[in-house]
N, C-alpha and C positions, 0 to 999 in steps of 0.2 A: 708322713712328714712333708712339710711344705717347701720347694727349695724357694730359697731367696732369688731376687731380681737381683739385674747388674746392675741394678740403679739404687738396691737398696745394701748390696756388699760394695759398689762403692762409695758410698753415702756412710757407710760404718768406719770405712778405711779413712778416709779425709776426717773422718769426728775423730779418729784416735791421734792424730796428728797435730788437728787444731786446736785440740784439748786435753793432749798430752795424758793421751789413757790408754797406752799400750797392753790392758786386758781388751781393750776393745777387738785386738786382732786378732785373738788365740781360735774364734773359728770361723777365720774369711779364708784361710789361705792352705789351697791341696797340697798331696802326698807330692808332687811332680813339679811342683811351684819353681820358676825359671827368674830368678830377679837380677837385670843389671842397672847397678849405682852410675849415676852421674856421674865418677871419679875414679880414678884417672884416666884423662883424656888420651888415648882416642875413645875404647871401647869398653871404659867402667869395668869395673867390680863386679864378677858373675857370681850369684848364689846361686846352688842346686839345693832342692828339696827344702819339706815344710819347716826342717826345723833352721834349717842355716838361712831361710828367709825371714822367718819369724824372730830371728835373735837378732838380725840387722836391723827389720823394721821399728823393734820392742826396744833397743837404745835409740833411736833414733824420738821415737816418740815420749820416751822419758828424759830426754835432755831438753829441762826447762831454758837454758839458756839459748834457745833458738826458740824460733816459731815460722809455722808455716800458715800462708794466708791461699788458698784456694779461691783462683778468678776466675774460671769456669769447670763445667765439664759437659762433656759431650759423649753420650751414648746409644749407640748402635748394634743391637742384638746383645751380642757375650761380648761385645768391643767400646771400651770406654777410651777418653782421653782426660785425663785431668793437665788444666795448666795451672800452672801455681806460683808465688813467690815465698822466696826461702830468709829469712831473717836472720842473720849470723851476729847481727850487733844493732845498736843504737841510730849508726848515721846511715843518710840516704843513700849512701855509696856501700853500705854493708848489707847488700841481699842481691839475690839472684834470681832470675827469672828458668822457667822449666817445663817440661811436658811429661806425662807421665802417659805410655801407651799398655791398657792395662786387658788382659783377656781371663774371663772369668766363663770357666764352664759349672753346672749343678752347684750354684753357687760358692761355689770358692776360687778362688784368685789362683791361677794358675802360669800366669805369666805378667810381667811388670817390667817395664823398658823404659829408664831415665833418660831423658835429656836437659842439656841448661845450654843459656848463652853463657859463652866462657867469660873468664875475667880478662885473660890476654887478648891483646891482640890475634886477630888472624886474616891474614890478608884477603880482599876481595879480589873476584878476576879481571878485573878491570886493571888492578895495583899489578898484576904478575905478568911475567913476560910474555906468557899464555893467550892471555888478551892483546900486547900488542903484536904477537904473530912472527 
């Protein structure tokens, strides 16, 4: 049996998203699979194990009312990066921007680490008292 590349289990993973085929993921992602969500802020939504990442990512990919646009990726051995934008409506102010740091051993997805830029505000250290001393 041939294992898949990181290039082509994350190339499977962004097509289940982009085109809203959540069978697409039922064999990218291991027994040991580590996933934290983008939300809530500070440190997301932790999933352990294949199945409790698989039923987060399997809704995520069949909610036709959003869409994800994938603007790069970048991979290095079992270490990929996907950055992406998230679609939550119609107007240009309804999406978010993200990074997805993703590690894939014998091909399957065995760790998955969200980030986005936030919607709120948060202050820079120039703005906090931090900076001026």
């Amino acid at each position: 049996m041939t294992v898949r590349t990181t290039t082509e289990v994350i190339d499977r993973f962004n097509h289940a998203f982009v085109n809203h085929d959540p069978d697409a993921l039922t064999d990218l992602i291991g027994d040991a699979c580590v996933m934290e969500a983008i939300q809530p802020a500070p440190d997301g939504a932790r999933s352990e194990g294949r199945e409790a990442c698989l039923a987060f990512w399997r809704a995520l990919a069949e909610d036709r009312t959003t869409q994800f646009e994938v603007e790069d990726v970048a991979v290095a051995g079992e270490r990929a990066t996907i950055r992406w934008r998230y679609h939550f409506g119609a107007g240009p102010a309804d999406s978010v921007r993200g990074v997805n740091l993703m590690h894939v051993q014998d091909g399957l997805i065995v760790e998955a680490l969200g980030y986005s830029k936030t919607a709120g505000e948060v202050p820079l250290a120039a703005e906090t008292d931090v900076a001026n001393g």
